[in-house]
N, C-alpha and C positions, 0 to 999 in steps of 0.2 A: 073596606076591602075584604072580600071575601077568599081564606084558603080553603081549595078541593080536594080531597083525595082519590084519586083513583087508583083502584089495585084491582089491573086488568089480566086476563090469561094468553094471549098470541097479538103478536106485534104485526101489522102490514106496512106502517111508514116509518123504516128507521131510518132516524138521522144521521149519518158517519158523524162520531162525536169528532176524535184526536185522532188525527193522521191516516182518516180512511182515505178513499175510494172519490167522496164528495158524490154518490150518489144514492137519490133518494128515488124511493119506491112512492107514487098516487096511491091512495086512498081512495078509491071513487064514492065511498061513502061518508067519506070524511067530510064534503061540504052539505050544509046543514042550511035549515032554515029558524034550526030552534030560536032560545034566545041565548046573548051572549057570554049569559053565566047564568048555568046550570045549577039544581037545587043541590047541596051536598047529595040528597036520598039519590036525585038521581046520576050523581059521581060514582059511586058506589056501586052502584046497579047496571050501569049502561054499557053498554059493547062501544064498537070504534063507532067513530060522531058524533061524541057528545057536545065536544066542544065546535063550534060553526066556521066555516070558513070566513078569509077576513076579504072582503068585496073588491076595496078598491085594486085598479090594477098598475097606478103608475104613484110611487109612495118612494120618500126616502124613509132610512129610520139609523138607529142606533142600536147594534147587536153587542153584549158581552155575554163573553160564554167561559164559564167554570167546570174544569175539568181534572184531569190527571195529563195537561200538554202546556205544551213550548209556551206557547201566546194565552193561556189563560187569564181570562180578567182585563186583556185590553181588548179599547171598544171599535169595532170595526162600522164605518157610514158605509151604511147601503142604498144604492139606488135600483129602486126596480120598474120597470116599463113595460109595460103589456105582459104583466105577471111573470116577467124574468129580468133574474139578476142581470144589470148589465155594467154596475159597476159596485164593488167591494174594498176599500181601503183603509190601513190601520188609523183611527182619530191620534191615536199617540203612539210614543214609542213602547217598549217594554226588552222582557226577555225574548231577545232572536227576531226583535220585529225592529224598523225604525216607522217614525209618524209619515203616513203619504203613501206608503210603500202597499200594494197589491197585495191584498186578504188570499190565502192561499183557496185553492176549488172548493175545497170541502168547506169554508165559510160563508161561502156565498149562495149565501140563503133567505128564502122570503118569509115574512109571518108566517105564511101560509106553512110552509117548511115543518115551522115552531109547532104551529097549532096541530098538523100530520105528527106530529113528535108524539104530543102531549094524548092522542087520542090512540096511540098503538096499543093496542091491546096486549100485545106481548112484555111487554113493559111487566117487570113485578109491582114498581111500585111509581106513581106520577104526583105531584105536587103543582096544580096551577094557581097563578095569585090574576083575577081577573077582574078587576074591578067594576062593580055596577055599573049599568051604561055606554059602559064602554065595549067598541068595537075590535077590541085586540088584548090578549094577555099582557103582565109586565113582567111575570115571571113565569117560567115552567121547567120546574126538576126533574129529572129520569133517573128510575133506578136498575138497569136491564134487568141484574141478578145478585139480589140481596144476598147470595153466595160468593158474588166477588167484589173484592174490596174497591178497585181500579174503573169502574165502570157509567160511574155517575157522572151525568151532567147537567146543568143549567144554563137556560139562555133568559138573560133581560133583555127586555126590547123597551126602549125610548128614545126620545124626542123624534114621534113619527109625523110625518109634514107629506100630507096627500098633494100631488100635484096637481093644479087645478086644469 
């Protein structure tokens, strides 16, 4: 498993981490034909797109995401269908969430989401863990502004099941 570093200058797709908005900005550049994991030289080097968009269009998967909020670290099952969320719910309970209960807007997000995240160039600082071969990150860290403490986040994405 390969980590990347990227320490990009202006952001086009940010994710609402904690308690935005739940809206996300396209990248039109964002979808790539490169390959699925980048060399470090060119993590370092590359503007938005380094990382490729992820293909399939109808996928469940398993999102947790670590933050400075309510529901951090429990895992939410997503189902996506013609490259939109159409369903979002907690796998377990935790703080302020019960199991079953409807992923609030701003979680309901697709790989692709993740991978627009990891490829903002406004971003100071990004961390993707992508494994060789494989068609989708497991991990990807943001850090907007190594100037504020509160502002980090990460999303793991597993047990992804393309629908056939």
């Amino acid at each position: 498993m390969k980590v990347l570093l990227l320490v990009p200058g202006a952001l086009l797709a940010l994710l609402t981490a904690c308690g935005g908005d739940g809206t996300t900005v396209a990248d039109p550049a964002a979808s790539s034909t490169g390959s699925p994991s980048p060399t470090a030289e060119e993590s370092e080097t590359a503007s938005s797109g380094v990382y490729p968009s992820y293909a399939p269009t109808d996928y469940s998967y398993t999102l947790s995401v670590s933050c400075f909020c309510l529901d951090a670290g429990v895992p939410i099952r997503i189902r996506v269908e013609d490259g939109e969320v159409t369903r979002a719910v907690y796998a377990r309970g935790g703080r302020g969430v019960q199991k079953g209960a409807d992923a609030d807007e701003f979680r309901r997000i697709t790989i692709n989401d993740v991978i627009d995240a990891a490829n903002d160039p406004r971003a100071e600082k990004v961390q993707v863990e992508w494994p060789e071969g494989q068609d989708h990150p497991t991990r990807v860290s943001i850090d907007r502004s190594e100037m504020v403490a509160d502002d980090e986040i990460t999303y793991e994405i597993s047990a992804v099941s393309v629908a056939r």
